[in-house]
N, C-alpha and C positions, 0 to 999 in steps of 0.2 A: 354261127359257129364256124370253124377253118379246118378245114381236111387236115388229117395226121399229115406230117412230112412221110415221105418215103420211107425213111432211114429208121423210123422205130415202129414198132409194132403196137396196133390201137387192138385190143381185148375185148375190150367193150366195159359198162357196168355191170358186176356182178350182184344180184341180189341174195345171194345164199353164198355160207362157205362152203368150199369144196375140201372134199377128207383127202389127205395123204398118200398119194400112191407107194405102194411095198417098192423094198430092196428089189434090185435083180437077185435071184439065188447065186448064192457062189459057188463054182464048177472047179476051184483048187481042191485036191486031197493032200492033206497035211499042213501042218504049218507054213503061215505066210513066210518069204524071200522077204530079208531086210536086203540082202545085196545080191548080188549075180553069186553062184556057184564059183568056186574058189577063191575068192578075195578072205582074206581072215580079216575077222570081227578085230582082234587086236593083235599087240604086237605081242608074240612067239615070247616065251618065258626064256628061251636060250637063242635068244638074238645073236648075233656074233659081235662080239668086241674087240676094240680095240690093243692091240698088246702092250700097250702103257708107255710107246715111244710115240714122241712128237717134235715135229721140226723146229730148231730154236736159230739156225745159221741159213742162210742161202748166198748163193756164188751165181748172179748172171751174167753171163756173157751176150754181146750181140755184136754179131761182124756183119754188115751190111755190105751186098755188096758191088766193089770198089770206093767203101767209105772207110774212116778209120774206125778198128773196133775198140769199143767198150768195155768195162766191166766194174760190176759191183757187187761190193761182200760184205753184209750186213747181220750183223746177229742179237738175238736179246738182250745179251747182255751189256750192249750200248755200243758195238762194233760199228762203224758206219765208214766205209774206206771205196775209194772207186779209183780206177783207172783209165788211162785213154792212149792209144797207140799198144801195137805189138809185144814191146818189149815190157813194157809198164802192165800190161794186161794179163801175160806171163807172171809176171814177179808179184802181183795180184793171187791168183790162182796157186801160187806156190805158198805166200804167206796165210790165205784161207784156211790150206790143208794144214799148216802147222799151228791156227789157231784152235781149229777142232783136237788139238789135243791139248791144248792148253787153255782151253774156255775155262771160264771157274763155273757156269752153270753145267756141264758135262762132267767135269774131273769130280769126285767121290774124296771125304776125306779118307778113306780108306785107301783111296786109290794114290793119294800123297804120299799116307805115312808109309804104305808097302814101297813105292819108290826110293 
């Protein structure tokens, strides 16, 4: 027969079962921690929301520099217009602001016919 390896543990034959050793007692009073103290179980019933606006346009710029700058103005509503040098990036940036008022996802039919 060949010696156990090291690495595991030889018990021997048992000829008898052996009964069950008991729990440790437990030393908590009160209900068991699902989590650490303060963490909430779930999300707050008046979570805070959103106020019902959402970004549909954006205007970026980028002027690297001594490089020429950038710009581009893109919007949902299928806007997709970009510029390159100073003067072009300006006139960008001006027509941007004048499509935020003239977007058709923005403008309200009310906000037509009162015009």
């Amino acid at each position: 027969m060949t010696a156990p390896s090291p690495s595991k543990s030889f018990t021997g034959p048992t000829d008898r079962p052996r009964a069950a050793e008991p729990a440790a007692p437990r030393t908590a009073v009160g209900e068991p921690k699902v989590v650490a103290e303060g963490v909430p179980l779930a999300v707050r019933p008046n979570a805070p929301r959103g106020d019902g606006r959402y970004p549909i346009a954006w205007l970026t710029i980028r002027t690297p520099y001594g490089a020429t700058p950038t710009a581009t103005s893109t919007c949902l509503c299928g806007r997709d217009r970009r510029a390159f040098g100073e003067r072009h990036v300006l006139a960008l940036i001006t027509d941007h602001t004048d499509h935020r008022d003239h977007c058709p996802l923005r403008t309200t039919t009310e906000g037509r016919t009162a015009a």
